[in-house]
RODO-2510 file (C-alpha; in nm, 4 decimals, decimal comma):
residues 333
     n   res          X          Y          Z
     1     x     3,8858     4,1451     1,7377
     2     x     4,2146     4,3053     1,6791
     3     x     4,5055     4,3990     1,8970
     4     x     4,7633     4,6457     1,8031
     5     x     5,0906     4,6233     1,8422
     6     x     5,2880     4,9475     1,7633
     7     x     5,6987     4,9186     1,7789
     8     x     5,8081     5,2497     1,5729
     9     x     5,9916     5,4890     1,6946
    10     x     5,8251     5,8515     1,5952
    11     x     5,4673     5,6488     1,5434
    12     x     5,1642     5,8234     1,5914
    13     x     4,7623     5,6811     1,6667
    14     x     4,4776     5,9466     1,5202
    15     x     4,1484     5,8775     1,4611
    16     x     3,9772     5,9659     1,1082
    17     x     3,6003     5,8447     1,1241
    18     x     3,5447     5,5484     1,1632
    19     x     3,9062     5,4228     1,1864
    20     x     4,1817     5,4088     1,3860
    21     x     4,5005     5,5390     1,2265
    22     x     4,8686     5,4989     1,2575
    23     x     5,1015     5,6981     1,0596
    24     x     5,4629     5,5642     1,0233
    25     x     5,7703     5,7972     1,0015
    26     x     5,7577     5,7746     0,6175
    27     x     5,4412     5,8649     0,6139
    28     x     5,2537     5,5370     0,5085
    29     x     4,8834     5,4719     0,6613
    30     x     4,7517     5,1189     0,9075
    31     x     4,3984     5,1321     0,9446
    32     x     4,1880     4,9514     1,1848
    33     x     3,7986     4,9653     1,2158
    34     x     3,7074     5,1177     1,5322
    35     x     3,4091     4,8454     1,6562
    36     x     3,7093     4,5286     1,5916
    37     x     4,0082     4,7104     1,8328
    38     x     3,9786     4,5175     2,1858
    39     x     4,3850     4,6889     2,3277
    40     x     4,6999     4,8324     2,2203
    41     x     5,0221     4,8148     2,3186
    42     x     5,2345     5,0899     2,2493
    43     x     5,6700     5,0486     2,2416
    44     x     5,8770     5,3235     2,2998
    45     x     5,7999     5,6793     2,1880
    46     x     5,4531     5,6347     2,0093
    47     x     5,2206     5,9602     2,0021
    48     x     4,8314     5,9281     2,0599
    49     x     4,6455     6,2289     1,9563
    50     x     4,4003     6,3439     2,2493
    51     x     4,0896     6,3080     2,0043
    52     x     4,2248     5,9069     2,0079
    53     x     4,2875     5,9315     2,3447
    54     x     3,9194     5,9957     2,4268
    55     x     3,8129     5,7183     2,1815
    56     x     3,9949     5,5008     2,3829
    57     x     3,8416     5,6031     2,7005
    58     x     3,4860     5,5716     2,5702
    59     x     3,5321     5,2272     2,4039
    60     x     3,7065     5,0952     2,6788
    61     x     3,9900     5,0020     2,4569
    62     x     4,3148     4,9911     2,7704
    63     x     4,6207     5,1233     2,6186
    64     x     4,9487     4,9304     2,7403
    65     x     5,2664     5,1424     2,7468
    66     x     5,6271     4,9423     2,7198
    67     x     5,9743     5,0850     2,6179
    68     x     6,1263     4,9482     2,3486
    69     x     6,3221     4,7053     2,5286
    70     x     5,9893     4,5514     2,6668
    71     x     5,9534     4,7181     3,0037
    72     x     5,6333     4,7966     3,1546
    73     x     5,5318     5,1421     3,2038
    74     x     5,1486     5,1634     3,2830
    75     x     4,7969     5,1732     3,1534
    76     x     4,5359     5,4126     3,0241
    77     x     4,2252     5,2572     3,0697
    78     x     3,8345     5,3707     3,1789
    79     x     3,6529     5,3190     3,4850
    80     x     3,3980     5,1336     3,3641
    81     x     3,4745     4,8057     3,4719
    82     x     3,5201     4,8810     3,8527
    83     x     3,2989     4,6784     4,0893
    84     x     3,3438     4,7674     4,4406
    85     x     3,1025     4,4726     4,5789
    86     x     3,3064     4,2455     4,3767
    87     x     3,6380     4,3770     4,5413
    88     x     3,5412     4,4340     4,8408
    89     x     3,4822     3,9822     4,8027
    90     x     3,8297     3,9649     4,6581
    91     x     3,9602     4,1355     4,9311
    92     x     3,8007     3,9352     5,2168
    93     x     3,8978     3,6233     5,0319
    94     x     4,2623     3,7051     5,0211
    95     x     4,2452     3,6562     5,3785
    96     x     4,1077     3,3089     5,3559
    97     x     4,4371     3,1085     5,4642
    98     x     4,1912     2,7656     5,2711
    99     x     4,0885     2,9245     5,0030
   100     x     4,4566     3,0847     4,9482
   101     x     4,6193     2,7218     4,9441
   102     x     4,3596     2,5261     4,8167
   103     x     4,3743     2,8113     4,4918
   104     x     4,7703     2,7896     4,5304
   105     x     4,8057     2,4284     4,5075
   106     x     4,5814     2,3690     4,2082
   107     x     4,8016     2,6555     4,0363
   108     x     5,1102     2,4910     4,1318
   109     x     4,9958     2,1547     4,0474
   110     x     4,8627     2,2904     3,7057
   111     x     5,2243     2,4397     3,6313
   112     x     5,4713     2,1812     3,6915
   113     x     5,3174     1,9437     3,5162
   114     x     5,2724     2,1476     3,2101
   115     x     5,5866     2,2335     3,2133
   116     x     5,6765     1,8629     3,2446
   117     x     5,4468     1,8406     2,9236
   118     x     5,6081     2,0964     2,7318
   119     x     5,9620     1,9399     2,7865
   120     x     5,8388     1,6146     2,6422
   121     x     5,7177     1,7514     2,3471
   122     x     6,0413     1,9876     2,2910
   123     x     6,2571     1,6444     2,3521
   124     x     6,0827     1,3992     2,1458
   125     x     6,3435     1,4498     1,8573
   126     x     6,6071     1,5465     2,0311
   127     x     6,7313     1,2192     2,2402
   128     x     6,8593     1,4738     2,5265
   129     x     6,8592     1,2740     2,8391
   130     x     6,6105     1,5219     3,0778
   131     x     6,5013     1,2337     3,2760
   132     x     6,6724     1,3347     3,5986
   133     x     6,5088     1,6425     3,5503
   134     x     6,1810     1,5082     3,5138
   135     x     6,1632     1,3246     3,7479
   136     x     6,2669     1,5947     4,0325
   137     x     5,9456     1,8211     3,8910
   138     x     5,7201     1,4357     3,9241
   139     x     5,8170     1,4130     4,2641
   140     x     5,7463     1,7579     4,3523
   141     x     5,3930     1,7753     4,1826
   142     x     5,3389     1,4460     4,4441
   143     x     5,4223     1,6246     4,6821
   144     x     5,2009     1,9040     4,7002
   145     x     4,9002     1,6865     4,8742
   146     x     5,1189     1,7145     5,1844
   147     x     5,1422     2,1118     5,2062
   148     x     5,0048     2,2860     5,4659
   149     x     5,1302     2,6277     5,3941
   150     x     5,1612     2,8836     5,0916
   151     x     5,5447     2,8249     5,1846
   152     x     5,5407     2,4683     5,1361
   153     x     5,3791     2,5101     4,8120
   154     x     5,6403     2,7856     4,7036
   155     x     5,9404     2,5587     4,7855
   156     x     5,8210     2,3016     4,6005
   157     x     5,7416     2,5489     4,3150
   158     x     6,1137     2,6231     4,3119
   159     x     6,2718     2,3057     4,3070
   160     x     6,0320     2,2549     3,9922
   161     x     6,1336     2,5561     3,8589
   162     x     6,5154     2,4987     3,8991
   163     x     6,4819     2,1783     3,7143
   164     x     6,2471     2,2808     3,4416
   165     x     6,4975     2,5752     3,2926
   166     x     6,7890     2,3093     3,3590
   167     x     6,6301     2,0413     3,1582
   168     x     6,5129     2,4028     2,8841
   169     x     6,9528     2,4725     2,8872
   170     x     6,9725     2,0980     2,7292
   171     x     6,7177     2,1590     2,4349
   172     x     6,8009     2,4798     2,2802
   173     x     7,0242     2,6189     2,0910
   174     x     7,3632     2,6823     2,1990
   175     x     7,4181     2,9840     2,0563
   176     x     7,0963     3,1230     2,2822
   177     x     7,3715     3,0370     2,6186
   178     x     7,0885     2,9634     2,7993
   179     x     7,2108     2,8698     3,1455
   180     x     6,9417     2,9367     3,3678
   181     x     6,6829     3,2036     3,4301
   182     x     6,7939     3,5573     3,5323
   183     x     6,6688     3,8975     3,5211
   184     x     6,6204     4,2581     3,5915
   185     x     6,8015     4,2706     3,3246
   186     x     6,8334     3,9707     3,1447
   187     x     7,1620     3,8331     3,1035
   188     x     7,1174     3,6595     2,7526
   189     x     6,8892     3,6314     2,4917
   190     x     6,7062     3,3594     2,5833
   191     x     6,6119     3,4985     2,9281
   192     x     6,5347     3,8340     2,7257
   193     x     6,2528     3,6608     2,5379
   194     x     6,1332     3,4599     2,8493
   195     x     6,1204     3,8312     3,0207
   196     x     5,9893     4,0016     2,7374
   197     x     5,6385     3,7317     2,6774
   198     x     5,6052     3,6898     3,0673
   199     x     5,6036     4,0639     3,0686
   200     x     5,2970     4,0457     2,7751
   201     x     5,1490     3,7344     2,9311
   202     x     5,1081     3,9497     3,2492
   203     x     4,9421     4,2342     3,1079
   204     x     4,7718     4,0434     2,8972
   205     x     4,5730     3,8933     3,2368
   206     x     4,6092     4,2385     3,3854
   207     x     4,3540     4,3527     3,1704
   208     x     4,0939     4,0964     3,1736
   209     x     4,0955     4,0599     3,5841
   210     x     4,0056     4,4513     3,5655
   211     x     3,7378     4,3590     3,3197
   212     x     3,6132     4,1544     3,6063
   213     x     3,5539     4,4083     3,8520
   214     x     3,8410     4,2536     4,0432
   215     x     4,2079     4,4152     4,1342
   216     x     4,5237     4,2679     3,9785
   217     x     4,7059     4,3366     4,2907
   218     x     4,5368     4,1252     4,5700
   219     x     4,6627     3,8249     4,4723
   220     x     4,6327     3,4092     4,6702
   221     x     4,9451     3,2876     4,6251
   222     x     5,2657     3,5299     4,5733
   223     x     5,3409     3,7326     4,7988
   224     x     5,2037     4,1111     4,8139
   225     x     5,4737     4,3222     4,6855
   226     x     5,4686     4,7233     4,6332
   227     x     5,3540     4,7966     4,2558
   228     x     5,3091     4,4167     4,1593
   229     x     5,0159     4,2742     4,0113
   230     x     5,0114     3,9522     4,2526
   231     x     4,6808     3,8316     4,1335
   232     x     4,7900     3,8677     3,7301
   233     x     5,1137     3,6666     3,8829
   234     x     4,8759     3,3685     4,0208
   235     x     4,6625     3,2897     3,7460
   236     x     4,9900     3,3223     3,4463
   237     x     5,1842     3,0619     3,6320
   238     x     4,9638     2,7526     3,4507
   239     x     4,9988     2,9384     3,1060
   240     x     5,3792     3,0415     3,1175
   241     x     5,5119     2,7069     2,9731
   242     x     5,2103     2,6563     2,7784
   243     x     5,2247     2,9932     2,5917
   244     x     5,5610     3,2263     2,6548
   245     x     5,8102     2,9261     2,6626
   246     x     5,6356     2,7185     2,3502
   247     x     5,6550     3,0014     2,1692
   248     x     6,0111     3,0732     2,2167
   249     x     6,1250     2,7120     2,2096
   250     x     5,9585     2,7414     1,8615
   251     x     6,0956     2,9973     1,7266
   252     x     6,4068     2,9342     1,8325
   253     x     6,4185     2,5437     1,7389
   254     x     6,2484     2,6581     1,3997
   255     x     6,5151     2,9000     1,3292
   256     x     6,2974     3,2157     1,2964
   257     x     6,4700     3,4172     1,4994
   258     x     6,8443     3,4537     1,5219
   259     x     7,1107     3,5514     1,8198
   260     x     7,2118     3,8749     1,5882
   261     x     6,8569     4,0088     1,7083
   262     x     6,9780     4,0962     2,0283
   263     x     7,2214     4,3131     2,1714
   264     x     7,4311     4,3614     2,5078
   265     x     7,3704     4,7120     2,7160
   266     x     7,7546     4,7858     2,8189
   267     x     7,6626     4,9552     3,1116
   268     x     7,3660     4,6915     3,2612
   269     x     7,5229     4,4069     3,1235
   270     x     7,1586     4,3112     3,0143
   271     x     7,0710     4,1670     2,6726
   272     x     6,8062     4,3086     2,4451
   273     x     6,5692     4,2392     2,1707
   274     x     6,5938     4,4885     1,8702
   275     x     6,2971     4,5976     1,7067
   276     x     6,3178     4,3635     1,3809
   277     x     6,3533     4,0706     1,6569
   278     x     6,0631     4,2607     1,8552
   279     x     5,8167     4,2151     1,5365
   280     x     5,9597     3,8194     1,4737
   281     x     5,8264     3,7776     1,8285
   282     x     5,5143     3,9875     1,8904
   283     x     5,3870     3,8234     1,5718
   284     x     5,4521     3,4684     1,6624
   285     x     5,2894     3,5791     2,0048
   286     x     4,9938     3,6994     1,8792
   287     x     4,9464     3,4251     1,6340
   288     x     4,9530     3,1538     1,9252
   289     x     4,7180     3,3996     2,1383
   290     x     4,4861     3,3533     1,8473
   291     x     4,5575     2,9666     1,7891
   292     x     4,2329     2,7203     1,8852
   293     x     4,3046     2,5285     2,2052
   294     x     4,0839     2,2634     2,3437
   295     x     4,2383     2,2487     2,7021
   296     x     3,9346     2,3778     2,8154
   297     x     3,6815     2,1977     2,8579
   298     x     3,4072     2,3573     2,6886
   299     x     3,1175     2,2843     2,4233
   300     x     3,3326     2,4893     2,1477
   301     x     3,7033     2,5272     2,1243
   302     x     3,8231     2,8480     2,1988
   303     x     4,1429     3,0448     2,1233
   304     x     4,4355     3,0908     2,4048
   305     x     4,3649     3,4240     2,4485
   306     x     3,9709     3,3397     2,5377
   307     x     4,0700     3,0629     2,7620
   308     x     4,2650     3,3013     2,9764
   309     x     3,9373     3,5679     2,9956
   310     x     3,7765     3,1888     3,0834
   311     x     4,0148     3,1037     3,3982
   312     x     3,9558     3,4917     3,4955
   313     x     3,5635     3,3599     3,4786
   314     x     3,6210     3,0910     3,7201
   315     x     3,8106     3,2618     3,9416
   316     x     3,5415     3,5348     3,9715
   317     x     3,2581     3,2753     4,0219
   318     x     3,4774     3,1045     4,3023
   319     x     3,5306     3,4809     4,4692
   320     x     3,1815     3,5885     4,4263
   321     x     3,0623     3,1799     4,5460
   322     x     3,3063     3,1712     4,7894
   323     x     3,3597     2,8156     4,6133
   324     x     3,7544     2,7447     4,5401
   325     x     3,6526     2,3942     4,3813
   326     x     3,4890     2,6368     4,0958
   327     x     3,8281     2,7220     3,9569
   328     x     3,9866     2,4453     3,7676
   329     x     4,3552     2,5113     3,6699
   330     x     4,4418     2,4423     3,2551
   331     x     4,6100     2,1318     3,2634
   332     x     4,7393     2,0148     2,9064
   333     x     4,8285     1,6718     2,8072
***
């Protein structure tokens, strides 16, 4: 299946039989066949011609709308996939202080410790000495067993989280002045990439949790906030080391991106990708989204992006089974 990715200013989506179109500003032609186009994601001022528009609808193709710095806007997306029974399950779940912590801790467990995987693997050649780091992030994974409360579980989350992008400041590039994780806006142009694929990660879940019947906004573990997707939140924490941040570490340690990509906003103070470094990245995204990963235990590999729709799977079955031992978290080695 394809997903489109369109970054031109002035671009604009038609439809011409059995094709979608897009026509860049000097005036050359990207086709794509309308049975292989599964979402788009449109950045900064892209047109859609109603007659598309309507395509979209009927295929149940969800349209993703960013601005070119990477910001989320919304989605245009059918009704199709709405199952009121199924949220109505969701909702009653959410309420389940066991099933919210039992969920919560697996999550929690499941992200420290691949982010303790992914430093290993960054560090290998690097003879950085992380260990301290580490070791914090070990001892709060241990720890976990002994929470009682979503609270517990989110303190412990942090003190992981504080040591991770610490131990992350050692391995890149200095150049990147990585120095700890900030945003709304992003201070420098490492934190602009981290905010930029969490932001795609998200959506990314967003969609296939609607797919589901279910709503990305009654989430287990984070906290219910006005306008935030809490549930897309939960089930991205395993997969933000294992996609977003090896993908940037890799593009960054492999040189195929550079700081001139980015610029500062005087009056924020916030750093921003431009669009050339917007393509290096969306590409390398995409390509990882289609990589083969055999994390999941399965009778076939699968690619990243299907392993996501498959922990969206569990999570349904353990809603609609009212079964939390039916979701197992991705846990990579």
């Amino acid at each position: 299946m394809s997903y489109l990715y369109v970054t031109e200013h002035g671009a604009e989506i038609n439809v011409d039989g059995g094709y979608f179109v897009v026509k860049h500003k000097d005036g050359m032609l990207h086709k794509v066949p309308k049975e292989t186009l599964e979402s788009v994601a449109l950045f900064g001022n892209v047109s859609v011609t109603t007659p598309c528009i309507k395509q979209f609808l009927q295929k149940g193709i969800a349209v993703s709308y960013f601005s070119p710095k990477g910001a989320y806007f919304g989605r245009l997306e059918s009704t199709r996939h709405k199952n009121i029974k199924r949220l109505k399950k969701q909702f009653k779940k959410t309420e389940d202080e066991f099933f919210c912590l039992e969920l919560a801790r697996k999550i929690v467990y499941a992200k420290i410790n691949n982010q303790v995987v992914v430093l290993r693997r960054y560090d290998r050649h690097r003879n950085i000495n992380i260990a301290s780091e580490i070791s914090m992030m070990k001892m709060s994974m241990q720890r976990l067993d002994e929470v009682t409360t979503i609270d517990g579980l989110r303190g412990f989350e942090g003190i992981a989280a504080k040591s991770y992008f610490k131990a992350i400041s050692h391995l890149i590039d200095p150049k990147f002045e990585f120095k700890g994780r900030n945003r709304m806006p992003p201070k420098d142009p490492f934190n602009s990439l981290l905010s930029l694929g969490y932001t795609l990660l998200m959506y990314e879940i967003y969609g296939e949790i609607e797919n589901k019947g279910l709503s990305p906004y009654a989430g287990f573990f984070h906290q219910d906030a006005e306008r935030h997707p809490t549930l897309a939140s939960d089930l991205m924490e395993e997969w933000r080391a294992v996609i977003v941040d090896s993908v940037i570490l890799s593009l960054i340690q492999g040189q195929e991106i550079s700081v001139d990509c980015f610029h500062k906003d005087e009056e924020t103070g916030g750093v921003f990708i431009d669009n050339t470094g917007m393509k290096i990245f969306l590409n390398k995204m995409e390509n990882k989204l289609r990589s083969e990963t055999g994390y999941i235990q399965s009778t076939y590999k699968m690619s990243f992006r299907k392993a996501l729709w498959h922990q969206v799977n569990q999570l349904t079955s353990a809603i609609e089974n009212n079964d939390v031992d039916m979701y197992n978290p991705i846990l990579i080695r």
